[in-house]
N, C-alpha and C positions, 0 to 999 in steps of 0.2 A: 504494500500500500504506500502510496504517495502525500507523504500530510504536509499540505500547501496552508498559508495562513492567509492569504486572497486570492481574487480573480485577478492576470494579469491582462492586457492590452495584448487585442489580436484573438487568434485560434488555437493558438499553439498549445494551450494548458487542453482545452479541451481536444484537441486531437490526441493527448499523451493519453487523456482518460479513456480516449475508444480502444488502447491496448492493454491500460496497468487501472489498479482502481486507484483514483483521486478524490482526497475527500479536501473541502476547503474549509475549514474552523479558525477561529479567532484564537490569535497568538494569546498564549500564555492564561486560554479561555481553562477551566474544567473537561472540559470534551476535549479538550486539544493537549493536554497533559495525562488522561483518560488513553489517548491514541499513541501514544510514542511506543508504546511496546510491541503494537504492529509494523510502526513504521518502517518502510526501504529506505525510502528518501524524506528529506528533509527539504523544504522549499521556504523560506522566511525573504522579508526585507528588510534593508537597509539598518531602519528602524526599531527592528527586533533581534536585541545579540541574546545569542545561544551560550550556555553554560558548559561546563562538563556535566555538569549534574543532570542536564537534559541528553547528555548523550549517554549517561550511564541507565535512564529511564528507557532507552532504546536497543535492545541488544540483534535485531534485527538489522540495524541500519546501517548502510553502504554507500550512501553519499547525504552530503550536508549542501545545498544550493541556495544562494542567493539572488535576488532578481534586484542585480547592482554589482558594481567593478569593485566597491572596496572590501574587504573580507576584514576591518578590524575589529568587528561584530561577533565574529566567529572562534571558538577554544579551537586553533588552528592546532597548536601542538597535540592535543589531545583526539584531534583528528587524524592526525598521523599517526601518534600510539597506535590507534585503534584500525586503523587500516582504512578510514572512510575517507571517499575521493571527498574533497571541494569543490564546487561548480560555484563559475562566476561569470561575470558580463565583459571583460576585457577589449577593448579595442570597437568592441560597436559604438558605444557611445561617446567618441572621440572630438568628431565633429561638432553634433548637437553641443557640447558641455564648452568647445573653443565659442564656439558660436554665443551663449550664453554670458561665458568671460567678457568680448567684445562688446556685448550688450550695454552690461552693466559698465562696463570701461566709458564709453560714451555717454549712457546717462548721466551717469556720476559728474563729468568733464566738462557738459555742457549742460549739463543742469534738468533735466527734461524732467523729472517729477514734480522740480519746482514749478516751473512753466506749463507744466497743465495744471499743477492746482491752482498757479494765479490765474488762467483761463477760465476753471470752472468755477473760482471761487465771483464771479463777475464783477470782479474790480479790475480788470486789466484795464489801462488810459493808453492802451497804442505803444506804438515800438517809441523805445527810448535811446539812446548812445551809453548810456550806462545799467538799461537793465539787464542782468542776470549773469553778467559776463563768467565766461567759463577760462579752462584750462586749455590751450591748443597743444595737439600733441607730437607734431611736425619736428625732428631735430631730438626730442626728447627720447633719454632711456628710460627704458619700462625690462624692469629684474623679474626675470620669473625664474621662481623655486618648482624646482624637477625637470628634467629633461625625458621625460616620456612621452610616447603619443599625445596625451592633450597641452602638455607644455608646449614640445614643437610644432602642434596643428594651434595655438597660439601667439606663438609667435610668427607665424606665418599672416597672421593677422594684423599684429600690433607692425611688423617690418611693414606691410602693403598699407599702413597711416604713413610711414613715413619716420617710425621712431626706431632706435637702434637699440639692439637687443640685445641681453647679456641675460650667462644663467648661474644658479646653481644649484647645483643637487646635491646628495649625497657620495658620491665617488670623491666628492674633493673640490680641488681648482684646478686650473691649467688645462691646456687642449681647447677644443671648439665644438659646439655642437650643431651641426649641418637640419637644418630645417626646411629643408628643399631646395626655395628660391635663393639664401643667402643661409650664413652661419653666423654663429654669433659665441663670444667667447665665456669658457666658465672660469668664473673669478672668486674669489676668499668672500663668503655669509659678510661681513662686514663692511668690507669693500663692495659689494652691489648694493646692500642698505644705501649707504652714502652719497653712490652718483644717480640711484634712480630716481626718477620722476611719478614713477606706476611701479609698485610692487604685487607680482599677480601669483598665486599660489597655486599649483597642479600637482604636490607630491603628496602620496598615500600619508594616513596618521600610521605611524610607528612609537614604537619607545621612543626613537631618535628625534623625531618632528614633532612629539607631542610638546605644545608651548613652546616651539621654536623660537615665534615671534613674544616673548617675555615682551616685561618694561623695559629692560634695558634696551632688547634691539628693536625695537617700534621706538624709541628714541633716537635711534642712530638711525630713523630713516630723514631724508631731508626735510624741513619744515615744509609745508605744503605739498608733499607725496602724497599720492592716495593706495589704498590697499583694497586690493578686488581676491576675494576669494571664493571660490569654486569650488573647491579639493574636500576639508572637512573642517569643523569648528574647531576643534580640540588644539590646531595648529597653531591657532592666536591667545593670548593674552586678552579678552575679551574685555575686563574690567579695565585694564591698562586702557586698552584700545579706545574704548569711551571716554577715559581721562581726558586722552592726548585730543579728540577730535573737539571736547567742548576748553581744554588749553587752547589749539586752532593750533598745535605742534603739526598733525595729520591733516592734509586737505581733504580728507574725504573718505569712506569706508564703502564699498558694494559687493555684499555678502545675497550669498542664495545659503549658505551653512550656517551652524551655529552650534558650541558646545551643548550640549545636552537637548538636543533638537528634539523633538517637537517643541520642550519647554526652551522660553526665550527669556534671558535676562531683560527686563522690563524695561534698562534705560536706554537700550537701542532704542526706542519709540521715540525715545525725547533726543537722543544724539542729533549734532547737526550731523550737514554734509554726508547723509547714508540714502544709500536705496539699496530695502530689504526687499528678497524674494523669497520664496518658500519649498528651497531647496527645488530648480525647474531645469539642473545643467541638462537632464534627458529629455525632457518633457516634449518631443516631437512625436506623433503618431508613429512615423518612420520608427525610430529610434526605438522607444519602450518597444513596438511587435520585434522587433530586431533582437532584444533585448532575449523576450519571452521566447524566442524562436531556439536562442542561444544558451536558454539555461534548462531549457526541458530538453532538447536534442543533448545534453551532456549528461542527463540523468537517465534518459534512454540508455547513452552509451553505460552510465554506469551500473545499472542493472541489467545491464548484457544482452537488452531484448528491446 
């Protein structure tokens, strides 16, 4: 048996059910902890990290699946112990998620939530020379943390504004990292703080990335930088980060993540200079079937039928 914890986007779920039984039960319901001991597979989201203790309630189970690219939800060690594959989303949702980045990079820059709230709000008095003035991006570097798929399908973006790119990730410094159209060099956590303009974040939470961005280095970014995150909450200093943007240290914050997400610290609301989204890096039709196509075909494969 299959114990899926929603319906996904597309066919895909229900075409695995016309082979294997699939039952879909609310994460972490009675029924749904009731079920682990028949489970094969495991199918959760994002949203819903898995225990060891939920895989010792399973002694049936032979794959753990996620409908999303990051697995830090997941007692990955413990899934190896035990011999059960992992299924995840990797590489489908690349584009949508750069695509997203770019988004908010723009809104953020040129102000666009402000300027339709002064539209709707019907006070607008006509174009001014000094209303709303933004950030041009033209000449500017924009740091982006990771050099994976959606870092360089980002920076394939930020290079085609016109700004120059530099990265870093976890390997280190030194060397270049080739993004298609052009490369751009990886340089010392500290030293891309400093000269960037746009700090955009693409790397997995780890031990290593978790609160990467502390107070101290959201300080060491240049005054009026802005910070676009994409990747996951846990990455930033969240409290810091709200500091810095009502100091006016930070130009500006456009988050789709947040640590403890669903739940949101509440002074994001009042933060200046943010546009929040509610976690949308996939959120294309395209994409989620893509998604759902890619993590029941790997739970297929891993019950062998």
């Amino acid at each position: 048996m299959i114990l899926a914890t929603s319906p996904m986007v597309g066919s895909a779920l229900e075409e695995l059910g016309a082979t294997h039984e699939v039952r879909i039960i609310p994460f972490r319901s009675e029924a749904w902890t009731a079920a682990l001991p028949e489970a094969r597979a495991l199918l959760v989201l994002l949203s819903e990290p898995l225990t060891p203790e939920d895989l010792g309630r399973a002694p049936n189970l032979r794959a753990v699946a996620t409908y999303s690219v990051g697995v830090n939800h997941l007692p990955l060690a413990e899934c190896e112990a035990r011999g059960i594959r992992v299924i995840s989303t990797p590489g489908t949702l690349t584009d949508a998620t750069a695509d997203l980045a770019l988004a908010l990079l723009l809104a953020l820059t040129r102000r666009l939530a402000e300027g339709e709230a002064l539209v709707r709000s019907g006070h607008w008095k006509g174009w001014a020379p000094d209303q709303l003035l933004g950030m041009g991006l033209r000449g500017r570097t924009c740091g982006i943390f990771g050099a994976g798929a959606i870092g360089r399908a980002f920076a394939t973006r930020a290079w085609a504004l016109g700004m120059e790119v530099a990265f870093w990730d976890r390997e280190g410094s030194g060397g270049t990292v080739d993004f298609g159209p052009s490369s751009g060099p990886r340089i010392p956590l500290d030293a891309l703080l400093a000269r960037s303009s746009v700090v955009s974040l693409h790397c997995p939470l780890t031990s290593d990335t978790r609160n990467l961005l502390d107070a101290r280095r959201l300080r060491q970014m240049a005054r009026g930088a802005v910070l676009i995150n994409t990747a996951r909450g846990g990455i930033v200093d969240e409290a810091a980060a709200i500091d810095l943007l009502h100091e006016g240290h930070l130009g500006g914050a456009g988050l789709d993540v947040y640590a403890g997400e669903p739940a949101l610290d509440q002074r994001w609301l009042s933060a200046p200079r943010t546009v929040l989204l509610p976690h949308l890096g996939s959120a294309t039709v395209e994409t989620r079937s893509a998604m759902a196509r890619q993590v029941c075909s790997g739970i297929r494969e891993a019950l062998g039928n």
